[in-house]
Phi, psi and omega in degrees: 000141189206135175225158178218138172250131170236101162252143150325113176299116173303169160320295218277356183271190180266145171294308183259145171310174175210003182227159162221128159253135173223144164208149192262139155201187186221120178265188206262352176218177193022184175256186180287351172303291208291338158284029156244335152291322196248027149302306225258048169263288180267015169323260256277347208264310206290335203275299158339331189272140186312114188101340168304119147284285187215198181188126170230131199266152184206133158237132156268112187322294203284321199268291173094070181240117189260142164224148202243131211209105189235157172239122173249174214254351183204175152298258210324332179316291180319307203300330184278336186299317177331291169307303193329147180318318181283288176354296201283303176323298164326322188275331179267013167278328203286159162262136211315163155082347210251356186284134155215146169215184180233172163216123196243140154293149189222000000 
């Protein structure tokens, strides 16, 4: 399963993203069809955060670690999503200990 959110950049943004955030997890209930429905509950919250470019959604069939691939417009950008309103809904879906993430400069 691969799903991709894409915006467009405002004026004010950078023409190119300059951060990548990933983050890995296993969630803590239903499978992955019904947890591929209740992904787009919070797309619009993900979309609202400051600095958001895009979110590419990923499952691995055999291991069933859903992974989220986001581009943001800075590192701090990346770095305040962690803390963010979606995040924490995403970390109590989760199963405690399997979240992890990164943030990479581009």
């Amino acid at each position: 399963m691969v799903r991709k959110m894409t915006l467009d950049p405002t004026r004010t943004q950078p023409e190119m993203p300059g951060a990548l955030f990933t983050v890995k997890f296993r969630f803590r209930r239903f499978g992955p069809a019904v947890n591929k429905r209740l992904s787009l509950i919070p797309a619009p919250f993900i979309a609202a955060q400051p600095g958001f470019r895009s979110k590419t959604w990923m499952l691995g069939r055999e291991s069933g670690m859903f992974q989220g691939v986001y581009e943001w417009d800075t590192v701090p950008d990346a770095e305040a999503y962690w803390t963010s309103f979606p995040m924490r809904l995403m970390k109590r879906r989760a199963v405690p200990g399997s979240v992890v993430h990164e943030i990479e400069p581009v």
